[in-house]
C-alpha positions as CSV (number, residue, x, y, z in Angstrom):
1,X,-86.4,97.9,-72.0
2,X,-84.1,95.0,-72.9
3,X,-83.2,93.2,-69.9
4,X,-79.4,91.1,-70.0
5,X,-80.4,87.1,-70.5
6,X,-78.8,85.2,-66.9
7,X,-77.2,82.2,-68.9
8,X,-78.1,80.3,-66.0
9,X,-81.5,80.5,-66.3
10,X,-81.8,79.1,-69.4
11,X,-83.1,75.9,-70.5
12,X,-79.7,73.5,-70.7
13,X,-80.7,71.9,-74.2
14,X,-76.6,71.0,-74.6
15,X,-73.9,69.9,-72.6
16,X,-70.2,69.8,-73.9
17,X,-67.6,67.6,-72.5
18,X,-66.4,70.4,-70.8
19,X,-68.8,71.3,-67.6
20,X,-67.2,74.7,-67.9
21,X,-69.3,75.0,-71.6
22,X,-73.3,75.1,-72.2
23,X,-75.0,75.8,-75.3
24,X,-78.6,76.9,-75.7
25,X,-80.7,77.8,-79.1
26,X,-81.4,81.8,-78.2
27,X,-84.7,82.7,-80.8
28,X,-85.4,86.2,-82.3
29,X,-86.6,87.7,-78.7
30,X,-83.7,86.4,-76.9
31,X,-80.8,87.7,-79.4
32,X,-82.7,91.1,-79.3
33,X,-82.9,90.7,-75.4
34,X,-78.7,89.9,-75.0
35,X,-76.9,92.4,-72.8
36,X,-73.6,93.7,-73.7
37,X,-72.1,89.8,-73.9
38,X,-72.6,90.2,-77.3
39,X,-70.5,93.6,-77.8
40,X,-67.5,92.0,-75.8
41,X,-67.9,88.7,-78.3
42,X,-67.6,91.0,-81.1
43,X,-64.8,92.9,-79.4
44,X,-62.4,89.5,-79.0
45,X,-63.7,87.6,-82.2
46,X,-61.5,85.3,-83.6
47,X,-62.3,86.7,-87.1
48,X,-64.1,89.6,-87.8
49,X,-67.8,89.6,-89.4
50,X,-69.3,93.2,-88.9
51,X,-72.4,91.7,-90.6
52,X,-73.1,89.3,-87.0
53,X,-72.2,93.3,-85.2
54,X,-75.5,93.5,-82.7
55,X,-76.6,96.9,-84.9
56,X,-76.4,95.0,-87.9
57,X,-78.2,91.9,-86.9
58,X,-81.3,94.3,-85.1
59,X,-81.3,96.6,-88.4
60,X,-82.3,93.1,-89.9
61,X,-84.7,91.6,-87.7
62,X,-86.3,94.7,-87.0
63,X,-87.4,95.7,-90.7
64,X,-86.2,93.0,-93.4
65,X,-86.3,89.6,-92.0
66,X,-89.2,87.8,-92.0
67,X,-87.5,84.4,-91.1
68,X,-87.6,82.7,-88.0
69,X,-83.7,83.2,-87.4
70,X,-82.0,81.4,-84.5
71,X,-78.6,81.4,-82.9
72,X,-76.8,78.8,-81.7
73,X,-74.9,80.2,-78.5
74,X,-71.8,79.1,-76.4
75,X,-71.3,79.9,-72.9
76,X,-68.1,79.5,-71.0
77,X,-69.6,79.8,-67.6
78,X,-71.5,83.2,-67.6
79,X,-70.0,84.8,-70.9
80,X,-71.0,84.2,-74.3
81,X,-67.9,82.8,-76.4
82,X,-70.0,82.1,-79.4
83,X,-73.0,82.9,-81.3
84,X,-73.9,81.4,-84.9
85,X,-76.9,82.5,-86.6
86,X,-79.0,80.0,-88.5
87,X,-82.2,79.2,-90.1
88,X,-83.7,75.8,-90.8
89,X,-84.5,75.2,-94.0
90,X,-87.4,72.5,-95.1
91,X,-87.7,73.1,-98.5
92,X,-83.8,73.8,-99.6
93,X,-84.4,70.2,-101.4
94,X,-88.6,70.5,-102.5
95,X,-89.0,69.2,-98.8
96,X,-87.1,65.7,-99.1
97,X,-84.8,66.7,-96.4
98,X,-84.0,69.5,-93.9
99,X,-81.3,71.4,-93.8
100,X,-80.1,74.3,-91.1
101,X,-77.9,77.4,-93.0
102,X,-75.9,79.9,-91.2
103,X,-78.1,83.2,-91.9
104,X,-77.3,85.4,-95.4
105,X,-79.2,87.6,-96.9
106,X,-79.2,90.1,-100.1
107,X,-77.0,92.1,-97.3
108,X,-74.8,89.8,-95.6
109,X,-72.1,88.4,-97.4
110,X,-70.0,86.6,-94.9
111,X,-71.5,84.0,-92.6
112,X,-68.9,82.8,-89.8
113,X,-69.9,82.5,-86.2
114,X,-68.4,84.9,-83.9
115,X,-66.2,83.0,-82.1
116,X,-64.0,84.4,-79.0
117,X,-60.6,84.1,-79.7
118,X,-59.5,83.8,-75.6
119,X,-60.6,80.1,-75.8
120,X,-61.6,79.6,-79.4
121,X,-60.9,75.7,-79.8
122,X,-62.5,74.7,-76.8
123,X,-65.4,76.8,-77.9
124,X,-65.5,75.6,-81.2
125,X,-65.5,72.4,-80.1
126,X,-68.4,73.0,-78.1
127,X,-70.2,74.3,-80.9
128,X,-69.7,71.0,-83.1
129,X,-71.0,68.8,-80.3
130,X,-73.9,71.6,-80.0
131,X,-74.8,71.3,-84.1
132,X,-74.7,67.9,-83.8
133,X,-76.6,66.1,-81.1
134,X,-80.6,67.5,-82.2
135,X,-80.3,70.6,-80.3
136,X,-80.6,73.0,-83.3
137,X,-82.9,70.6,-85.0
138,X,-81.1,69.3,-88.4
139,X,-77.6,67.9,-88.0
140,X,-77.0,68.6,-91.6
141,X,-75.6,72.3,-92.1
142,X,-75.3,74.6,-94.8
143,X,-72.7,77.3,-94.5
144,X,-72.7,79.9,-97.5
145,X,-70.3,82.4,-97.9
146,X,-67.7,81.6,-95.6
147,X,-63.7,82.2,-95.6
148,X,-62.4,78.7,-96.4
149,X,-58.7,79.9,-95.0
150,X,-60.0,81.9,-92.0
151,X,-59.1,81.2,-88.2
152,X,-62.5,80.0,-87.9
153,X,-63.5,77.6,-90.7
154,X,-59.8,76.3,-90.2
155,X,-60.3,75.1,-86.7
156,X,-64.1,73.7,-87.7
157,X,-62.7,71.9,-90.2
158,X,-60.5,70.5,-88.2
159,X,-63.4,69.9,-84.9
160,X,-65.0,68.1,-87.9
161,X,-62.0,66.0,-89.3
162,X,-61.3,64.5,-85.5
163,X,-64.7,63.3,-85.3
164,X,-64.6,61.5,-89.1
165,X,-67.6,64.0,-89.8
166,X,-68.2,64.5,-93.8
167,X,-68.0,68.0,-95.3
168,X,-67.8,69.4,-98.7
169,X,-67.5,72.2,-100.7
170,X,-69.0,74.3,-103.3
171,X,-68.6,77.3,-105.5
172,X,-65.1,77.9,-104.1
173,X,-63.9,81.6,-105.1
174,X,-61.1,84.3,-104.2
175,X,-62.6,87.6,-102.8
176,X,-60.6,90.9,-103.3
177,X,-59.2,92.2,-99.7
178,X,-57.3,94.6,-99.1
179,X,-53.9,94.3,-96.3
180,X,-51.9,97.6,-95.0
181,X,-48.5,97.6,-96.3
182,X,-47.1,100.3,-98.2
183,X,-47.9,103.7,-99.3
184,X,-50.8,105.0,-101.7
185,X,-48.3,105.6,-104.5
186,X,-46.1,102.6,-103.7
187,X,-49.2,100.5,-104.1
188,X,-50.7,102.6,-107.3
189,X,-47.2,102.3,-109.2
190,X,-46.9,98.2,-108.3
191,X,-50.7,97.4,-108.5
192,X,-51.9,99.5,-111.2
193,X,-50.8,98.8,-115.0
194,X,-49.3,101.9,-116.2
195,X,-52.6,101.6,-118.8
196,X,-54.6,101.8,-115.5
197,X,-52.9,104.9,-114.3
198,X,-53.3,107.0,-117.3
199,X,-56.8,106.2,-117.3
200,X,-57.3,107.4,-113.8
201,X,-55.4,110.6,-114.4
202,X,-57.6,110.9,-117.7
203,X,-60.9,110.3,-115.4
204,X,-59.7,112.8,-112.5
205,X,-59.0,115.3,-115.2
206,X,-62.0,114.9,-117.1
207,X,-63.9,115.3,-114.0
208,X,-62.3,118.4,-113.2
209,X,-63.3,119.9,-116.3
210,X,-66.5,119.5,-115.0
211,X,-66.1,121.3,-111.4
212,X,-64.3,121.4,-107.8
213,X,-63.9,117.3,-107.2
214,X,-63.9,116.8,-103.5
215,X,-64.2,113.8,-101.2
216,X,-65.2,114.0,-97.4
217,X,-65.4,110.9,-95.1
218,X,-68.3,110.3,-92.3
219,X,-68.1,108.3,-88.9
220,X,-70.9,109.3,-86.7
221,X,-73.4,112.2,-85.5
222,X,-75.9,113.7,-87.9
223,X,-73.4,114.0,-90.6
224,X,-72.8,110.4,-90.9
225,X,-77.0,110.4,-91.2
226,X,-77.0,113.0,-94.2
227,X,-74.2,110.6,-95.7
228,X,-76.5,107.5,-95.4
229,X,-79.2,110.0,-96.9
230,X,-76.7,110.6,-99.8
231,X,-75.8,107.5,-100.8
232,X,-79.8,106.1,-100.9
233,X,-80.4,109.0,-103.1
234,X,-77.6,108.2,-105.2
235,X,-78.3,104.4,-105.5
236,X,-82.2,104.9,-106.2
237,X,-81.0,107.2,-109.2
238,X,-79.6,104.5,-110.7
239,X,-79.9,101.0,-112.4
240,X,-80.9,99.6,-109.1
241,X,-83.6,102.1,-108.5
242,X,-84.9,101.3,-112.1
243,X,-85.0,97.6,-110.9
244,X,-86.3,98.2,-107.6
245,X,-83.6,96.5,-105.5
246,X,-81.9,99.8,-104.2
247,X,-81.7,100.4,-101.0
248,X,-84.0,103.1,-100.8
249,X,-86.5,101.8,-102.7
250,X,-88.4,100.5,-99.9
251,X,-89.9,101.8,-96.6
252,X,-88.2,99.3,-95.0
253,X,-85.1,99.0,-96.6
254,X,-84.7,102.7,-96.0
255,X,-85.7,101.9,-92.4
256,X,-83.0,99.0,-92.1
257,X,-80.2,100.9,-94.1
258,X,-81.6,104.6,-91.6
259,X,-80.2,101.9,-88.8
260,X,-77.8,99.6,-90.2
261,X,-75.3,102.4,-91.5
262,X,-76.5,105.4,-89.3
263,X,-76.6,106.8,-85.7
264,X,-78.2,104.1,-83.8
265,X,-78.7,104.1,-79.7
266,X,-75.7,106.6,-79.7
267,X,-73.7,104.7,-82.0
268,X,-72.2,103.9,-85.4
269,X,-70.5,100.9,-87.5
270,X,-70.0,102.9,-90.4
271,X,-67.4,104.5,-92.7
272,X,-69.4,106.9,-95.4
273,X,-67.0,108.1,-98.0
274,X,-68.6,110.4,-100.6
275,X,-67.1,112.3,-103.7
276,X,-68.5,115.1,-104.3
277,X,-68.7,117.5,-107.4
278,X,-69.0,121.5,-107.1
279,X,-70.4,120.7,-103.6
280,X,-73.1,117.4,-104.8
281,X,-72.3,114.3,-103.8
282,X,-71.8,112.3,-107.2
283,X,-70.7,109.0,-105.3
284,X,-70.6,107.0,-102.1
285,X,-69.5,104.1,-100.5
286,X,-70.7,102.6,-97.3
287,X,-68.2,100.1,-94.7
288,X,-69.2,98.6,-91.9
289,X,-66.5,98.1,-89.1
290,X,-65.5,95.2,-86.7
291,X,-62.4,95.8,-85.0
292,X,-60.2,96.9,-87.7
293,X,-61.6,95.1,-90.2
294,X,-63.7,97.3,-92.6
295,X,-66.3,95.4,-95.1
296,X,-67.1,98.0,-98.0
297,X,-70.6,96.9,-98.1
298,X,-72.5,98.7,-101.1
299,X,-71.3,101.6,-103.0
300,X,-72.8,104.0,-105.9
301,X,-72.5,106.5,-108.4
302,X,-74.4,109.1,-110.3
303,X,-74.6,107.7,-113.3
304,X,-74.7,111.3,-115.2
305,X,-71.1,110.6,-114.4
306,X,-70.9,107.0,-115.9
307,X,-68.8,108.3,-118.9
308,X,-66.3,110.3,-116.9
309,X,-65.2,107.1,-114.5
310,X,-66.5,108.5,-111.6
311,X,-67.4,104.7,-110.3
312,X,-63.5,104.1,-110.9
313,X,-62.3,107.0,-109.0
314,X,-64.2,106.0,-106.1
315,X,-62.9,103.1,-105.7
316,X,-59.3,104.8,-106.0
317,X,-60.3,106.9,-103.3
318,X,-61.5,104.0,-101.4
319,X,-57.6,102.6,-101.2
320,X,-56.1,105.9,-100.9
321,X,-57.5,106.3,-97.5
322,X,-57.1,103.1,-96.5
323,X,-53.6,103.2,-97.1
324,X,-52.8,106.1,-96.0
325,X,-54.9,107.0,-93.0
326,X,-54.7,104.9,-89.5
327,X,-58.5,103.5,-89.6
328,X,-58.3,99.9,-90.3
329,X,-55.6,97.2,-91.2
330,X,-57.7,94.8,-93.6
331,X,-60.8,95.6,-95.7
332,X,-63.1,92.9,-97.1
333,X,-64.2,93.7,-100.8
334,X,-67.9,91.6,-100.1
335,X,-67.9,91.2,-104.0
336,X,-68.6,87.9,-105.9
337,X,-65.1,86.4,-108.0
338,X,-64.7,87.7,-110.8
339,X,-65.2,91.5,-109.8
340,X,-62.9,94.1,-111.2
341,X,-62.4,95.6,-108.0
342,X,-60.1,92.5,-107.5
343,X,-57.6,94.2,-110.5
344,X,-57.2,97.0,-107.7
345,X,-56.6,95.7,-104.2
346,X,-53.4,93.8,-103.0
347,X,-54.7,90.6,-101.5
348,X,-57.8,88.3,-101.4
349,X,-59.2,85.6,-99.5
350,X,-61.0,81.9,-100.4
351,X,-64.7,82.0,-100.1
352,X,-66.8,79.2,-101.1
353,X,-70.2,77.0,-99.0
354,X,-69.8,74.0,-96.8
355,X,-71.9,71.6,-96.1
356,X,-71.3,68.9,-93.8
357,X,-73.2,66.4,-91.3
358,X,-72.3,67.3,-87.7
359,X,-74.1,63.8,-86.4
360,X,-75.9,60.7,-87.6
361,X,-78.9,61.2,-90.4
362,X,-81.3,59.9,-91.9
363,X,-79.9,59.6,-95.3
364,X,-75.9,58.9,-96.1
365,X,-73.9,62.0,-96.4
366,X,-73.6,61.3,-100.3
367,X,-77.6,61.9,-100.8
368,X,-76.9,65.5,-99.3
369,X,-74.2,66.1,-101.5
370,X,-76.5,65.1,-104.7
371,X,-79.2,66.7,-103.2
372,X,-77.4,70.0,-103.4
373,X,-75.2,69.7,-105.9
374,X,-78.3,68.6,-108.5
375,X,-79.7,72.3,-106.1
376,X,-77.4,74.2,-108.1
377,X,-77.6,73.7,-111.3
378,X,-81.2,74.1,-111.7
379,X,-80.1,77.3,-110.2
380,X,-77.3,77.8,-112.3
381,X,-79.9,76.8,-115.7
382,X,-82.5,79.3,-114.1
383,X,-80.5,82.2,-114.2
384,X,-79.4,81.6,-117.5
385,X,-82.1,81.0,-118.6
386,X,-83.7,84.6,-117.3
387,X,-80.6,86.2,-118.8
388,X,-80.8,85.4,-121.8
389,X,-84.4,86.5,-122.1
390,X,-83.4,89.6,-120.8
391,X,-81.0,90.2,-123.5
């Protein structure tokens, strides 16, 4: 049985200017062994990120992660005002230099700390002194996939800025979001082209040529665990099964996915909508919740269906219920720029990497920034090189 960590028996590797803050490095064992400090952190973050939610982060560590992942963690006497995950990197640069990153993966696409928004500068500035004075190792960080605009970055930036600390950014790009304000119709009639409307009638009506078209929505008990069920099944059918990156094509990404999206310990993070035809679910999306903040994590379609839309009409459904329905007030796209879904919602949000020095090292700050930059577009070269092959 998981036992609460007593903050004030463990080893003081950091203290802020403020005696009322301490920071510590928690590993793997002591993240999993947190009591429910953690599920109040999430409760009062200053910026949601369902992907750092404790069910999310064990789903992980439990079955995918092989990484020695960390977290740096503030406490404000005995409660926990902040936790960001990392990893230290010695080979992000062949080895020439180490680097710590704030923890992605193929499932994580958002990578701010959770900070608690009851004394969030203070605590932010705790965590700056924390990253840079050796206690996490590197004092060069990494931080991919973040929300350049957001409450947290903003006040980073600026924890950074006061103490003439370098940062800069890279592959800056707008994700689609989605705010409440309006009506379903009122946002299909001044979002949607007319040209997109007809096409969506033409889809639905297709469709319903076809059979009954239905959609039902899942939140918890065993239903929400046939959804999950669903939605593998309907991924593994497809492209992604072919190429062997769906979910379920894996014991343990089925294991993680069982955990991540399902019934876990009692309890749920997860929004399954499914459209269904004549009774079969054709199509599914999957959001994970913080607050009311929903991230529409991975979605799928029968692609029998491909002709007839049916990926389209999902994602109509998608804002239909969140405009209409009392279940959330934002929703986070998680897709790369560029993505059409970005056509169809109402707002979006900056997203780009930062990396930045957080204390003296070795080499200047410029060396980093070639480092990385040069990084990337052997990346960059790499992939298109594999593409065009592919084609």
């Amino acid at each position: 049985m998981n036992m609460p960590l007593d903050p004030s028996t463990m080893p003081q590797t950091s203290i802020t200017e403020s005696d009322a803050f301490r920071t510590c490095v928690l590993d793997r064992q002591a993240l999993l062994n947190l009591g429910p400090e953690w599920e109040e952190l999430s409760d009062n973050a200053l910026e949601a990120n369902a992907y750092y939610n404790r069910q999310y982060v064990e789903a992980l560590l439990t079955h995918l992660e092989r990484r020695p992942v960390k977290a740096l963690a503030v406490y404000r006497g005995p409660q926990l005002a902040a936790l960001l995950f990392f990893v230290t990197d010695r080979q992000h640069w062949l080895g020439l230099a180490k680097v710590n990153k704030t923890w992605t993966t193929l499932y994580t696409t958002l990578t701010i700390p959770l900070v608690d928004k009851r004394h969030a500068d203070e605590t932010i500035e705790a965590l700056v002194i924390a990253m840079g004075d050796g206690t996490a190792g590197s004092k060069i960080w990494l931080c991919p996939d973040i929300t350049l605009e957001g409450d947290v970055t903003t006040r980073l930036s600026a924890a950074l800025r006061a103490r003439n600390l370098p940062t800069q950014k890279f592959d800056v790009f707008e994700r689609a979001t989605m705010t409440r304000r309006g009506s379903f119709e009122e946002h299909r009639q001044s979002q949607f082209s007319r040209k997109r409307r007809k096409e969506l009638e033409r889809i639905r009506r297709r469709l319903s040529e076809k059979g009954t078209v239905t959609d039902a929505t899942y939140t918890s008990g065993p239903e929400l665990d046939q959804a999950v069920e669903e939605f593998l099944r309907i991924e593994a059918s497809g492209w992604k099964g072919d190429r062997g990156t769906a979910l379920g094509c894996s014991e343990a990404s089925r294991a993680f996915a069982r955990q991540a999206f399902g019934n876990h310990k009692g309890k749920s993070i997860t929004r399954a909508d499914l459209l269904f035809l004549d009774g079969k679910p054709i199509a599914g999306e999957l959001t994970i919740m913080m607050g009311r903040t929903g991230f529409t994590i991975k979605c799928a379609f029968d692609e029998t269906y491909r002709s007839e839309g049916v990926g389209l009409l999902l994602f109509e459904n998608c804002i239909r219920h969140f405009l209409d329905n009392d279940w959330a007030d934002h929703l986070d796209s998680a897709a790369a720029g560029g993505h059409m879904i970005g056509r169809l919602w109402n707002s979006s949000i900056k997203m780009g990497d930062i990396l930045f020095a957080a204390g003296p090292s070795l080499l200047p700050f410029s060396a980093y920034v070639t480092l990385e930059t040069c990084r990337r577009w052997a990346r960059a070269k790499a992939k298109s090189i594999v593409a065009s092959l592919r084609h």
